[in-house]
TORPA-4810 file (N, C-alpha, C, O; in nm, 3 decimals):
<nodes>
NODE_1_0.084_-0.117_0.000_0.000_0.000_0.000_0.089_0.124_0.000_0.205_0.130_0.041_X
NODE_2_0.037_0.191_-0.037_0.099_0.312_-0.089_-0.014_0.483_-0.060_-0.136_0.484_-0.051_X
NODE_3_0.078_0.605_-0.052_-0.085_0.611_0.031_0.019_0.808_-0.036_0.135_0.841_-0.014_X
NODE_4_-0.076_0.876_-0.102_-0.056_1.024_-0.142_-0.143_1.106_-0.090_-0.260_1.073_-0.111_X
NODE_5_-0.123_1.228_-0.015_-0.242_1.324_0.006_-0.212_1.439_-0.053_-0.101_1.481_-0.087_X
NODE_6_-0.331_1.494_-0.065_-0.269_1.619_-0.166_-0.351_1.699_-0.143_-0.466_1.677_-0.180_X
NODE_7_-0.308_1.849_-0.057_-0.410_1.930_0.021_-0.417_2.077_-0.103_-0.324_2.138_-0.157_X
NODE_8_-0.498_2.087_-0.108_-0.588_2.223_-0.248_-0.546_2.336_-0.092_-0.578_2.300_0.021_X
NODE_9_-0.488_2.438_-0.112_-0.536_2.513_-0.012_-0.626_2.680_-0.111_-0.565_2.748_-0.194_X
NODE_10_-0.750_2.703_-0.077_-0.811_2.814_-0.168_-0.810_2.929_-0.087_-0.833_2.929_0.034_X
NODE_11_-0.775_3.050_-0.175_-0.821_3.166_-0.111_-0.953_3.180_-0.091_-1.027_3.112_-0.162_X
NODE_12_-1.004_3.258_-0.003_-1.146_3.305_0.055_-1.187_3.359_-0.041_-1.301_3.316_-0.051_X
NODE_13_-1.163_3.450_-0.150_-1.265_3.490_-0.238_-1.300_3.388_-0.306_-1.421_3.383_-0.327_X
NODE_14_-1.219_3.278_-0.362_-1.204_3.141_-0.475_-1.351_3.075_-0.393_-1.449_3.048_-0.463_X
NODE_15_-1.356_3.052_-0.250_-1.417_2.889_-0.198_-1.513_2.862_-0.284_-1.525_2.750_-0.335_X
NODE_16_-1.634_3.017_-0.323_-1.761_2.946_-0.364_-1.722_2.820_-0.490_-1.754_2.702_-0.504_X
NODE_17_-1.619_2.939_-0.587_-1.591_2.876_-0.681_-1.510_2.743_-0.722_-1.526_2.685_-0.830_X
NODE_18_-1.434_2.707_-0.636_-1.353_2.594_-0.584_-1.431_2.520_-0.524_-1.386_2.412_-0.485_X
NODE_19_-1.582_2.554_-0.497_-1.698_2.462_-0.432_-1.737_2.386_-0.582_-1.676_2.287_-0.619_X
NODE_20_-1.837_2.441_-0.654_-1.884_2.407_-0.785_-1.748_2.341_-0.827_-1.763_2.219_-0.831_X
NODE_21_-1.600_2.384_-0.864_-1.545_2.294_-0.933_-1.511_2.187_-0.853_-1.542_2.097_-0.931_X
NODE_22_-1.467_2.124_-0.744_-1.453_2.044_-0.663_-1.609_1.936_-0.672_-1.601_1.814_-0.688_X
NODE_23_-1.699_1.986_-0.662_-1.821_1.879_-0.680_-1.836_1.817_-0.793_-1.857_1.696_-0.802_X
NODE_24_-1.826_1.903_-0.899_-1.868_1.881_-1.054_-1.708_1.832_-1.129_-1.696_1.715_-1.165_X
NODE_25_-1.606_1.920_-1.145_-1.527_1.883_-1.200_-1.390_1.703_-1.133_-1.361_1.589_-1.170_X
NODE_26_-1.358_1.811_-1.013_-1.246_1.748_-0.953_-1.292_1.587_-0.906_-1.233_1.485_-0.942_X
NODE_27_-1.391_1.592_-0.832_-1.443_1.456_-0.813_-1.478_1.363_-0.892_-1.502_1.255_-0.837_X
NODE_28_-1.496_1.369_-1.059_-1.546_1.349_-1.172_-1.382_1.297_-1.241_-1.356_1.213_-1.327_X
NODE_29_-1.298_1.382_-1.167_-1.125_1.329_-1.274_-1.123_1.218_-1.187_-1.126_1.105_-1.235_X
NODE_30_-1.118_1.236_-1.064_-1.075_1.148_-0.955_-1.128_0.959_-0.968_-1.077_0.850_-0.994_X
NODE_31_-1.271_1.021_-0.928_-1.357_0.871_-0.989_-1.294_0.825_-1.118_-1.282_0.705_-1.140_X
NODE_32_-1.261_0.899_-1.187_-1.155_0.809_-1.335_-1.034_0.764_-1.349_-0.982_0.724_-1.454_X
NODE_33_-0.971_0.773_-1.205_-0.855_0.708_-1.178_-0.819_0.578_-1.190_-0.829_0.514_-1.086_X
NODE_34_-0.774_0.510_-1.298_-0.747_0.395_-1.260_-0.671_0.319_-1.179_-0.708_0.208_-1.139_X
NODE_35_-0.544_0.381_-1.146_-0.456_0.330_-1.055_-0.470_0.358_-0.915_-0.380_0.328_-0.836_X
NODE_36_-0.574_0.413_-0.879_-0.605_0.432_-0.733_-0.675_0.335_-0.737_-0.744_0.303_-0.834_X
NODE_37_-0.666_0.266_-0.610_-0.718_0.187_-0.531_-0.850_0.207_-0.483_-0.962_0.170_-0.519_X
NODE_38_-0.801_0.286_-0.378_-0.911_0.391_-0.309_-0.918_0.557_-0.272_-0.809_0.615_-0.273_X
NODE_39_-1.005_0.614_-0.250_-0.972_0.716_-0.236_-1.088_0.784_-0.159_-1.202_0.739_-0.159_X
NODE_40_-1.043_0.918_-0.082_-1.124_1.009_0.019_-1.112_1.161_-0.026_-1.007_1.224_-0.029_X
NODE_41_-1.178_1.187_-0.045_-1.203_1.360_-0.102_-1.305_1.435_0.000_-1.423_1.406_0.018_X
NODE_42_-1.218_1.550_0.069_-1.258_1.608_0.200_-1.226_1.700_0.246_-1.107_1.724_0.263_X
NODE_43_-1.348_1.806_0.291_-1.303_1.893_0.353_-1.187_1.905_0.461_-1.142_1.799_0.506_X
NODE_44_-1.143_2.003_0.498_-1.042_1.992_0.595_-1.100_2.090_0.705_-1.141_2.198_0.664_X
NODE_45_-1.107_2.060_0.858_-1.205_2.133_0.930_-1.041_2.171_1.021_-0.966_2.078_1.050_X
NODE_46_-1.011_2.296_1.051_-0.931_2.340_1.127_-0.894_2.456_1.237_-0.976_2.547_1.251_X
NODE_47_-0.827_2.455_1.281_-0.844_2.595_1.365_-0.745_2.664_1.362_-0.724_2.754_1.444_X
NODE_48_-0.668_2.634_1.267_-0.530_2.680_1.234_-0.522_2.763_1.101_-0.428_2.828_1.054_X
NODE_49_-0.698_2.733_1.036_-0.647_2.769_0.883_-0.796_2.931_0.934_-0.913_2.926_0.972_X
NODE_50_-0.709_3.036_0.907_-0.836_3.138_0.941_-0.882_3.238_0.789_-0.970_3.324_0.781_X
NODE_51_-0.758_3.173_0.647_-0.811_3.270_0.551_-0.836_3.143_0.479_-0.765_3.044_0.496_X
NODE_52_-0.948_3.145_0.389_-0.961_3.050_0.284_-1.022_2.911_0.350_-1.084_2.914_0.456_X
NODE_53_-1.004_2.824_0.297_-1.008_2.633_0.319_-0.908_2.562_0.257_-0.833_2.595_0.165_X
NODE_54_-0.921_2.449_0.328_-0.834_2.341_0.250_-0.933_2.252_0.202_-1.039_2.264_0.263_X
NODE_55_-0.933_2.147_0.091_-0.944_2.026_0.063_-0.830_1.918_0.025_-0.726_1.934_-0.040_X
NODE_56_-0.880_1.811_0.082_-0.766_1.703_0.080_-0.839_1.600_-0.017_-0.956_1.567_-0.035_X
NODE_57_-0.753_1.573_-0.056_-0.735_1.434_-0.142_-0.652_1.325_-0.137_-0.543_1.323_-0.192_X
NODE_58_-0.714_1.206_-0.052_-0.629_1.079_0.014_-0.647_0.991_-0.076_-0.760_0.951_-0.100_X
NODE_59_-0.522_0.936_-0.154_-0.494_0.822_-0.243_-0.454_0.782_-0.187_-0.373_0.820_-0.103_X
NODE_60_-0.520_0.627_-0.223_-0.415_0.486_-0.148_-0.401_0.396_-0.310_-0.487_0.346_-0.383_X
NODE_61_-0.291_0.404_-0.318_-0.232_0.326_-0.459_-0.179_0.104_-0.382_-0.179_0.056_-0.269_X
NODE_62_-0.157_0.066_-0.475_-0.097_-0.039_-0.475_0.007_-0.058_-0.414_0.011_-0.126_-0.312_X
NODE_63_0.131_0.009_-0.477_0.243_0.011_-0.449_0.295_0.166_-0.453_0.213_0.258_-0.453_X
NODE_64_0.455_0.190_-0.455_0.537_0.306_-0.447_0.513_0.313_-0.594_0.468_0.423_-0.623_X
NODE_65_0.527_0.244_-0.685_0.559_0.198_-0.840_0.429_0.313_-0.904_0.438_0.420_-0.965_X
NODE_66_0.330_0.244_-0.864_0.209_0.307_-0.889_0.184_0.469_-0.870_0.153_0.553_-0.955_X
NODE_67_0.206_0.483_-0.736_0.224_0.636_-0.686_0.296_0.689_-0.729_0.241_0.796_-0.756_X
NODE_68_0.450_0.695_-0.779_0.509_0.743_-0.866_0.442_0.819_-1.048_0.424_0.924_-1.109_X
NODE_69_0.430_0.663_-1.060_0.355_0.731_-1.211_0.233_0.841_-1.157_0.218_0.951_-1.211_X
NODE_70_0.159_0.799_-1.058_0.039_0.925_-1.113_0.181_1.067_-1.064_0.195_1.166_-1.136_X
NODE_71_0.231_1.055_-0.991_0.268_1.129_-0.987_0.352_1.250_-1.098_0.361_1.373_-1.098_X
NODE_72_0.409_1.132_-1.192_0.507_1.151_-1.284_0.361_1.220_-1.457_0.357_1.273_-1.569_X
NODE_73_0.301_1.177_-1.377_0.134_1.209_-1.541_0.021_1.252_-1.468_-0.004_1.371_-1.488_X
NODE_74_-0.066_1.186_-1.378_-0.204_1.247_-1.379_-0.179_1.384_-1.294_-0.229_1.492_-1.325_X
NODE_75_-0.086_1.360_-1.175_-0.064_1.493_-1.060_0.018_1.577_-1.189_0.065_1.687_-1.160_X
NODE_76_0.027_1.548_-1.268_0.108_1.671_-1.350_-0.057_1.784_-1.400_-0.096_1.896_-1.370_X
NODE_77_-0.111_1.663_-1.492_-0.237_1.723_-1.541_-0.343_1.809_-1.427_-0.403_1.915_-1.441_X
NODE_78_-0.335_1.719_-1.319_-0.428_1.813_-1.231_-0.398_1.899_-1.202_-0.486_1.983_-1.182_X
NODE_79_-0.273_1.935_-1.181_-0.217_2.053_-1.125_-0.218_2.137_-1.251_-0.247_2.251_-1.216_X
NODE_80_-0.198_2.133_-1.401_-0.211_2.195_-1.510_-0.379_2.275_-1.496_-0.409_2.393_-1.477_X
NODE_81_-0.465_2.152_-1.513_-0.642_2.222_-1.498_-0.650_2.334_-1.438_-0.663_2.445_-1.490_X
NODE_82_-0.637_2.290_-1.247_-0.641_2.392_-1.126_-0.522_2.505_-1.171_-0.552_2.611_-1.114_X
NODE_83_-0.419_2.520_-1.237_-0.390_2.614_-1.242_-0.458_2.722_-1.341_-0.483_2.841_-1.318_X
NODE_84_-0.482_2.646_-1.460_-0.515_2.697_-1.587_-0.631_2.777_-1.494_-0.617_2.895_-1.463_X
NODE_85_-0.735_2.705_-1.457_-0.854_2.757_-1.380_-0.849_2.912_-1.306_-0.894_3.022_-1.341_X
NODE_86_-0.775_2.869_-1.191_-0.763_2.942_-1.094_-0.596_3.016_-1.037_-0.558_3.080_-0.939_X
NODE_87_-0.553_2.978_-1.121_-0.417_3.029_-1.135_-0.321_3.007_-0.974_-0.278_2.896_-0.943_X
NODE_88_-0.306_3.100_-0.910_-0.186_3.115_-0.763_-0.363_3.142_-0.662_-0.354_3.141_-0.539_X
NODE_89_-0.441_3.155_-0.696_-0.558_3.117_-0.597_-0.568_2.992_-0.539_-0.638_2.998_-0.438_X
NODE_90_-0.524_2.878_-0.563_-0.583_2.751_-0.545_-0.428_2.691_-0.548_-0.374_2.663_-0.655_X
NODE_91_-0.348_2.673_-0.394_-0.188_2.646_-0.398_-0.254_2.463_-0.373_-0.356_2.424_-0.315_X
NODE_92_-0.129_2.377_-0.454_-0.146_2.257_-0.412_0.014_2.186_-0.305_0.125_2.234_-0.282_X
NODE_93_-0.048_2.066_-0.269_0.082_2.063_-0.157_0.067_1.913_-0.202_-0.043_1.874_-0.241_X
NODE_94_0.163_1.837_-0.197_0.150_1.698_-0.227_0.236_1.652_-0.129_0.345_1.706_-0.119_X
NODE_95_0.187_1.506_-0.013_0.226_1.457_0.094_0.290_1.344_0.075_0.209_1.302_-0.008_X
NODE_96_0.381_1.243_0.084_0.409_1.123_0.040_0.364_1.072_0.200_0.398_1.121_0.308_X
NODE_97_0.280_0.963_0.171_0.287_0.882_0.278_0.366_0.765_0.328_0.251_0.737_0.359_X
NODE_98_0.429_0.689_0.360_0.460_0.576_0.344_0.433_0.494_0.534_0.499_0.520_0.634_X
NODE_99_0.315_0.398_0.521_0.296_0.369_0.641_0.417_0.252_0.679_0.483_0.179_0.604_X
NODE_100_0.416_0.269_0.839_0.492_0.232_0.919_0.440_0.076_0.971_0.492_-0.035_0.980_X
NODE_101_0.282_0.146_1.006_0.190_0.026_1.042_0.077_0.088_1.044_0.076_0.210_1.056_X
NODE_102_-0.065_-0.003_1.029_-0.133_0.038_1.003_-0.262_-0.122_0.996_-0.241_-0.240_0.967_X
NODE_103_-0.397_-0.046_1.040_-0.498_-0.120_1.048_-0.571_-0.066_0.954_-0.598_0.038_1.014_X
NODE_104_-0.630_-0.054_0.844_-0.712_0.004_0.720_-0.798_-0.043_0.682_-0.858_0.006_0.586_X
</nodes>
């Protein structure tokens, strides 16, 4: 298992609009993933974040092998869309996971 998160952070004027594309668009690439396994698409509730929101996006791939490529092609393209879109409004952060141990 193999495991990527990848946090959207939006400015406060963007959210409504980062709302509509996140329901309609982003969740719509995602579900067409083939090399994900599984996956969680989610708000991020915090008390740390006071301008804007985050959304996260938790991939769990197969292997490292796997996570690599999206990394090396689809995380290229998504990050192409969201920029094209919304330009330096909508920063992305990409997490490597690699569990230690784990009950899932």
């Amino acid at each position: 298992m193999s495991i990527l998160s990848i946090t959207f952070h939006t400015v406060e004027n963007k959210m409504d609009e980062w709302d509509i594309y996140l329901e309609n668009d982003l969740h719509q690439m995602v579900d067409n993933l083939l090399d994900v396994q599984q996956y969680i698409l989610s708000e991020v509730q915090s008390n740390m974040i006071s301008e804007g929101k985050n959304t996260n996006l938790f991939l769990v791939f197969d292997d490292d092998e796997m996570r690599t490529q999206f990394m090396e092609s689809e995380m290229l393209n998504l990050e192409e869309r969201i920029n094209r879109r919304f330009g330096d409004q909508v920063l992305i952060f990409a997490t490597f996971l690699d569990p230690k141990k784990k009950r899932f």
